[in-house]
C-alpha positions as CSV (number, residue, x, y, z in Angstrom):
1,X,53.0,-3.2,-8.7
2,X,53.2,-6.9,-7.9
3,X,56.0,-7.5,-10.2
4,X,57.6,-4.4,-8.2
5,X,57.8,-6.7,-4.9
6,X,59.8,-9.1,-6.0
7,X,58.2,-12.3,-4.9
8,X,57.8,-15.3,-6.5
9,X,55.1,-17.6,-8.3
10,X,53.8,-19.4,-5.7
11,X,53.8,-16.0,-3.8
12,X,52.0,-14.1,-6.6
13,X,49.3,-16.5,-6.4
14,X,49.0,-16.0,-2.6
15,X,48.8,-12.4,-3.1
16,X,46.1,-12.8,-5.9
17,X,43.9,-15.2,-3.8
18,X,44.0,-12.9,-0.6
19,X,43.0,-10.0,-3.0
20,X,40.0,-11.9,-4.4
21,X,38.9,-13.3,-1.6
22,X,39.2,-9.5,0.3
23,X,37.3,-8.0,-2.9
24,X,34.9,-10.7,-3.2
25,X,33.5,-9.6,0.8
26,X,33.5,-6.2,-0.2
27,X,31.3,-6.2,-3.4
28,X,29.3,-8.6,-2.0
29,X,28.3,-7.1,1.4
30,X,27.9,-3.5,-1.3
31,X,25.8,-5.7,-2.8
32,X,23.5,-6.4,0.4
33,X,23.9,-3.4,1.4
34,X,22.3,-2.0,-1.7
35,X,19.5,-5.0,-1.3
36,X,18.6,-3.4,2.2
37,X,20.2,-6.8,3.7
38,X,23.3,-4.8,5.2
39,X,24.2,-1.7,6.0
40,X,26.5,0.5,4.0
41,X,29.0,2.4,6.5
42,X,26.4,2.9,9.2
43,X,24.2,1.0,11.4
44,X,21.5,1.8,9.8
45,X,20.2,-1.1,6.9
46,X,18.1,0.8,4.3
47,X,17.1,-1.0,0.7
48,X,17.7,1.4,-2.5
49,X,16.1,1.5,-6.0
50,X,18.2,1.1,-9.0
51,X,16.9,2.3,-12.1
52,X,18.2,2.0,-15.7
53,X,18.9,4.9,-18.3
54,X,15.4,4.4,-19.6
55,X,13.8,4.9,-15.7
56,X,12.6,1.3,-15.1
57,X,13.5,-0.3,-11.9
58,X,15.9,-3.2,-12.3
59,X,15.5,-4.9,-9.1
60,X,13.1,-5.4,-6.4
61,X,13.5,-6.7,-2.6
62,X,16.3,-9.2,-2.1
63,X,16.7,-10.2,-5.8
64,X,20.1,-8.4,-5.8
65,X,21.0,-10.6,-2.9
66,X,20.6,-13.5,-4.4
67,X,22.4,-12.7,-7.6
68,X,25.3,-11.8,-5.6
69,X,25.8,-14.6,-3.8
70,X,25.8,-16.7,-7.0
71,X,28.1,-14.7,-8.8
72,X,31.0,-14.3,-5.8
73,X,30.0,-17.5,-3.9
74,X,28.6,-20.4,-6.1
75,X,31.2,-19.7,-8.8
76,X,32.0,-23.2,-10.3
């Protein structure tokens, strides 16, 4: 679909930044959201459980939080 506009390199990479930096935001503020640090589409902040396959809880109160911001924010 990029290729499909017609722009060039410089342009492409433009396009590409914008994009991560738009979907970077998103999956991070999910993230909080999910942490009980945001809210998800409502005013209202709530923290969820997220289990596994096998039933055990995979995280606990703001762990996810600071997961997240390591992976989107203190990439290297």
């Amino acid at each position: 679909m990029v290729d499909s506009l017609g722009v060039d390199s410089s342009e492409t990479s433009t396009l590409y930044q914008i994009l991560d930096g738009a979907l970077t935001d998103a999956l991070y503020t999910v993230l909080l959201g999910l942490d009980g640090e945001a809210s998800i589409g409502n005013n209202n902040q709530q923290m969820y459980k997220l289990f596994d396959e096998a039933g055990n809880e995979l995280t606990k109160r703001g762990e996810i939080e600071g997961y997240a911001w390591e992976y989107f924010h203190n990439r290297k």
